[in-house]
C-alpha positions in Angstrom: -11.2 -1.3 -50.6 -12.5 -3.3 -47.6 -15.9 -4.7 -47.9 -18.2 -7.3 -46.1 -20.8 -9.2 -48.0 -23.9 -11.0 -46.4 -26.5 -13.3 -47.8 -29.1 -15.7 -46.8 -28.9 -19.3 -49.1 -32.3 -21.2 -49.1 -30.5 -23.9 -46.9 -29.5 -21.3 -44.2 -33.2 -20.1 -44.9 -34.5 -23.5 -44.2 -32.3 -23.5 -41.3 -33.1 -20.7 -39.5 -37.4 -21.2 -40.1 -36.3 -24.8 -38.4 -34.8 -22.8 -35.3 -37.5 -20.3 -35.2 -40.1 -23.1 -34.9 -38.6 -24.9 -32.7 -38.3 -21.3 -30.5 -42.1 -20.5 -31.1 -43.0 -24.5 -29.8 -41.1 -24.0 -26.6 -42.2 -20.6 -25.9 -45.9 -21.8 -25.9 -45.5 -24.3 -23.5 -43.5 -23.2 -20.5 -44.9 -25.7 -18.5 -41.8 -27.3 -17.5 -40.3 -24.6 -16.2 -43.3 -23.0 -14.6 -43.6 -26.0 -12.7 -39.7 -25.5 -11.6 -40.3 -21.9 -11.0 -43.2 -22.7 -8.6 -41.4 -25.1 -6.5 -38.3 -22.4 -6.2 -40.9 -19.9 -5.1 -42.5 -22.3 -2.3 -39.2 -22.5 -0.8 -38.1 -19.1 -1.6 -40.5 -17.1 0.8 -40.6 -20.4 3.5 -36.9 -19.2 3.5 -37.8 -15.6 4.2 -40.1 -16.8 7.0 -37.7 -19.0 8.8 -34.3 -17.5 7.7 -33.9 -14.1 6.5 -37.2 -12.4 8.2 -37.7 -9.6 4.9 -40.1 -9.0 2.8 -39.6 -9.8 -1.0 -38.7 -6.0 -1.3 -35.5 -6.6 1.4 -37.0 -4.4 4.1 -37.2 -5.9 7.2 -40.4 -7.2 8.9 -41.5 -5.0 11.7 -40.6 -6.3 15.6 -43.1 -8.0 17.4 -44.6 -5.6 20.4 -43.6 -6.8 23.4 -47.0 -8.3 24.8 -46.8 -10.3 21.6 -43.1 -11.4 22.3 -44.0 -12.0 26.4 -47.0 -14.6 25.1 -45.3 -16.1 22.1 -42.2 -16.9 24.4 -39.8 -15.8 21.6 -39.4 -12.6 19.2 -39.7 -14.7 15.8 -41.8 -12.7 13.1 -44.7 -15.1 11.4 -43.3 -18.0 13.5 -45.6 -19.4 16.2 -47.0 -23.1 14.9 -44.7 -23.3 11.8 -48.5 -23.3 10.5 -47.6 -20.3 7.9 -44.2 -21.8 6.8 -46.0 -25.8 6.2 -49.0 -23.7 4.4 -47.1 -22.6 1.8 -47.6 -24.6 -1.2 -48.1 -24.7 -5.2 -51.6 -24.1 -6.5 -51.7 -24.8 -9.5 -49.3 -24.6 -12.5 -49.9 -24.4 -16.5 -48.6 -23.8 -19.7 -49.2 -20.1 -19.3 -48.1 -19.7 -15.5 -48.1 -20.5 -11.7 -49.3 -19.7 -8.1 -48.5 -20.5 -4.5 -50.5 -19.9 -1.8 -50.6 -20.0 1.6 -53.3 -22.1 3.3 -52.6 -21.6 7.2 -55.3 -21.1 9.5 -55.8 -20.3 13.0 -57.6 -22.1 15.6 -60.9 -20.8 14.5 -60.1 -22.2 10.7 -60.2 -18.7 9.2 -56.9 -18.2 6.5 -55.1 -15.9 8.3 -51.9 -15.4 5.7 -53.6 -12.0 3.9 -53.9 -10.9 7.2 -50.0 -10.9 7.7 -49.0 -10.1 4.2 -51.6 -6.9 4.5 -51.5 -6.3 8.1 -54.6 -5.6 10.3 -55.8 -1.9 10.6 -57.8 -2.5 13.9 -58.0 -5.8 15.8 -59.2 -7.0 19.2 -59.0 -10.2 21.3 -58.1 -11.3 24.5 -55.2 -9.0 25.5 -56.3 -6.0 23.0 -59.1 -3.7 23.1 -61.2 -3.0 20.3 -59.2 0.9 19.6 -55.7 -0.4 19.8 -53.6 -0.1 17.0 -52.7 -2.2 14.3 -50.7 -5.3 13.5 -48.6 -4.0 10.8 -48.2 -5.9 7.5 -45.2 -8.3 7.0 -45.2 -9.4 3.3 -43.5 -13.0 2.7 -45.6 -13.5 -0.6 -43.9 -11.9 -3.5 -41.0 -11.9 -5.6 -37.5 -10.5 -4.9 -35.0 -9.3 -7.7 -33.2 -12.3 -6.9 -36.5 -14.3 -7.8 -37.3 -12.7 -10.8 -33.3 -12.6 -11.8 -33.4 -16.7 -11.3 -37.0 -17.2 -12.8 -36.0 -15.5 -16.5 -32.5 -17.7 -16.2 -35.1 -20.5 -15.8 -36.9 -19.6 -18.8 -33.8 -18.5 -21.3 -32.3 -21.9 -20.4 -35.4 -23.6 -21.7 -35.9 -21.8 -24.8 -31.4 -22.9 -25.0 -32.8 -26.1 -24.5 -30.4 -26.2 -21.8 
Protein backbone atom coordinates (compact mmCIF):
# COMPACT_ATOMS: atom_id res chain seq x y z
CA UNK A 1 0.00 0.00 0.00
CA UNK A 2 1.32 3.44 -1.08
CA UNK A 3 1.00 6.15 1.39
CA UNK A 4 2.37 9.76 1.99
CA UNK A 5 2.68 11.17 5.48
CA UNK A 6 2.92 14.98 6.39
CA UNK A 7 3.66 16.78 9.61
CA UNK A 8 4.56 20.02 10.86
CA UNK A 9 7.73 19.76 13.79
CA UNK A 10 7.76 22.78 16.20
CA UNK A 11 11.12 23.73 14.42
CA UNK A 12 9.54 23.84 10.94
CA UNK A 13 6.64 25.64 12.97
CA UNK A 14 9.12 28.12 14.15
CA UNK A 15 10.34 28.34 10.73
CA UNK A 16 7.60 29.04 8.85
CA UNK A 17 6.00 31.98 11.69
CA UNK A 18 9.84 33.41 10.90
CA UNK A 19 9.00 33.54 7.02
CA UNK A 20 5.51 34.62 7.54
CA UNK A 21 6.81 37.69 9.59
CA UNK A 22 9.20 38.55 7.64
CA UNK A 23 6.30 38.45 4.49
CA UNK A 24 3.83 40.60 6.70
CA UNK A 25 7.01 43.34 7.49
CA UNK A 26 7.66 43.72 3.77
CA UNK A 27 4.18 43.84 2.67
CA UNK A 28 3.51 46.86 4.98
CA UNK A 29 6.09 48.92 3.71
CA UNK A 30 6.24 48.90 -0.08
CA UNK A 31 7.90 51.94 -0.07
CA UNK A 32 10.80 50.90 -1.96
CA UNK A 33 9.20 49.69 -4.65
CA UNK A 34 6.59 52.30 -4.95
CA UNK A 35 9.22 54.64 -5.28
CA UNK A 36 10.65 52.31 -8.35
CA UNK A 37 7.22 51.87 -9.68
CA UNK A 38 6.70 55.73 -9.86
CA UNK A 39 9.88 56.54 -11.62
CA UNK A 40 8.89 53.56 -14.38
CA UNK A 41 5.61 55.31 -14.69
CA UNK A 42 7.14 58.88 -15.33
CA UNK A 43 8.89 57.51 -18.09
CA UNK A 44 6.46 55.09 -19.18
CA UNK A 45 3.72 57.59 -20.53
CA UNK A 46 6.72 60.42 -21.49
CA UNK A 47 7.43 57.37 -23.78
CA UNK A 48 3.89 57.19 -25.09
CA UNK A 49 4.05 61.03 -25.73
CA UNK A 50 7.20 61.05 -27.68
CA UNK A 51 7.38 57.43 -29.04
CA UNK A 52 4.53 55.31 -29.38
CA UNK A 53 1.52 58.15 -29.60
CA UNK A 54 -1.34 55.57 -27.68
CA UNK A 55 -3.13 55.82 -24.92
CA UNK A 56 -2.43 53.40 -21.97
CA UNK A 57 -5.43 51.32 -23.42
CA UNK A 58 -3.22 50.84 -26.98
CA UNK A 59 -5.68 52.84 -29.16
CA UNK A 60 -4.23 55.31 -30.97
CA UNK A 61 -4.45 59.16 -30.27
CA UNK A 62 -6.72 60.94 -32.63
CA UNK A 63 -4.94 63.03 -35.75
CA UNK A 64 -4.46 66.52 -35.31
CA UNK A 65 -7.06 68.59 -37.74
CA UNK A 66 -5.35 70.11 -40.23
CA UNK A 67 -5.49 73.88 -39.08
CA UNK A 68 -3.83 72.48 -36.00
CA UNK A 69 -1.16 70.62 -38.10
CA UNK A 70 -0.72 73.95 -40.67
CA UNK A 71 0.10 76.17 -37.23
CA UNK A 72 2.04 73.64 -35.23
CA UNK A 73 4.29 73.10 -38.40
CA UNK A 74 4.25 69.26 -37.81
CA UNK A 75 1.46 66.48 -37.18
CA UNK A 76 2.95 65.36 -33.57
CA UNK A 77 0.00 64.53 -31.09
CA UNK A 78 0.72 66.39 -27.46
CA UNK A 79 4.02 67.66 -28.81
CA UNK A 80 4.39 71.46 -29.31
CA UNK A 81 6.90 72.84 -26.40
CA UNK A 82 7.92 69.36 -25.01
CA UNK A 83 6.09 71.31 -22.01
CA UNK A 84 3.66 68.08 -21.42
CA UNK A 85 6.47 65.51 -21.80
CA UNK A 86 9.13 67.76 -19.09
CA UNK A 87 5.77 68.08 -16.84
CA UNK A 88 5.50 64.85 -16.13
CA UNK A 89 6.85 64.01 -12.82
CA UNK A 90 6.44 61.99 -9.32
CA UNK A 91 4.17 63.57 -6.75
CA UNK A 92 4.55 62.01 -4.04
CA UNK A 93 5.30 58.43 -2.98
CA UNK A 94 4.55 56.35 0.45
CA UNK A 95 4.46 53.30 2.11
CA UNK A 96 0.97 52.68 0.83
CA UNK A 97 1.37 54.07 -2.84
CA UNK A 98 2.33 56.61 -5.59
CA UNK A 99 1.22 59.41 -8.06
CA UNK A 100 2.64 61.30 -11.14
CA UNK A 101 1.31 64.22 -12.38
CA UNK A 102 1.57 66.30 -15.04
CA UNK A 103 2.27 70.07 -14.27
CA UNK A 104 2.43 71.70 -17.84
CA UNK A 105 0.93 74.91 -18.47
CA UNK A 106 0.21 77.08 -21.24
CA UNK A 107 1.12 80.59 -21.76
CA UNK A 108 -1.62 81.86 -19.67
CA UNK A 109 -0.24 79.48 -16.65
CA UNK A 110 -3.51 77.45 -16.47
CA UNK A 111 -2.65 73.27 -16.25
CA UNK A 112 -3.71 72.27 -19.42
CA UNK A 113 -2.78 68.23 -19.11
CA UNK A 114 -6.68 67.20 -17.92
CA UNK A 115 -7.64 69.01 -20.77
CA UNK A 116 -5.72 66.55 -23.20
CA UNK A 117 -6.22 63.44 -21.15
CA UNK A 118 -10.26 64.36 -21.14
CA UNK A 119 -10.49 66.33 -24.29
CA UNK A 120 -12.42 69.71 -24.61
CA UNK A 121 -16.20 69.55 -25.47
CA UNK A 122 -16.39 73.09 -26.83
CA UNK A 123 -13.43 75.54 -27.11
CA UNK A 124 -12.72 78.88 -28.85
CA UNK A 125 -9.61 81.05 -29.58
CA UNK A 126 -8.08 82.74 -32.14
CA UNK A 127 -8.67 80.42 -35.21
CA UNK A 128 -12.02 78.76 -33.65
CA UNK A 129 -15.31 80.04 -33.03
CA UNK A 130 -17.12 79.60 -30.04
CA UNK A 131 -19.68 76.43 -31.77
CA UNK A 132 -16.88 74.49 -33.25
CA UNK A 133 -16.29 71.15 -32.24
CA UNK A 134 -14.26 69.61 -29.86
CA UNK A 135 -10.67 68.71 -29.29
CA UNK A 136 -10.98 65.10 -28.66
CA UNK A 137 -9.32 63.43 -25.61
CA UNK A 138 -5.88 61.80 -25.90
CA UNK A 139 -5.15 59.91 -22.65
CA UNK A 140 -1.21 59.56 -21.80
CA UNK A 141 -1.99 59.26 -18.00
CA UNK A 142 -2.74 55.71 -17.09
CA UNK A 143 -1.58 52.30 -16.91
CA UNK A 144 -1.14 49.72 -19.70
CA UNK A 145 -1.18 45.93 -19.16
CA UNK A 146 2.39 46.06 -19.78
CA UNK A 147 2.48 48.60 -16.70
CA UNK A 148 0.53 46.83 -14.43
CA UNK A 149 2.26 43.32 -15.72
CA UNK A 150 5.85 45.04 -14.70
CA UNK A 151 4.52 46.85 -11.45
CA UNK A 152 3.22 43.35 -9.57
CA UNK A 153 6.78 41.73 -10.90
CA UNK A 154 8.15 44.78 -9.02
CA UNK A 155 6.32 43.94 -6.00
CA UNK A 156 6.58 39.86 -5.99
CA UNK A 157 10.31 40.50 -6.35
CA UNK A 158 10.30 42.52 -3.15
CA UNK A 159 8.27 40.38 -1.04
CA UNK A 160 11.29 37.37 -2.81
CA UNK A 161 13.51 39.72 -1.49
CA UNK A 162 14.96 39.65 -4.77
Amino acid sequence: MASLNARMTTKGLAELNKRVAKLLADAENLRPVWDEAAEYMVRSTQNRINQTHKGPDGSPWARLAELTVKLKGNDWPLYATGKLVEGIQVGHVNRSGFTIQSTATNEDGENYSSWVQKGVRRSKGKYKKKTQPHSPPRPFMGFSKENVSRISKMIRDHLKGT
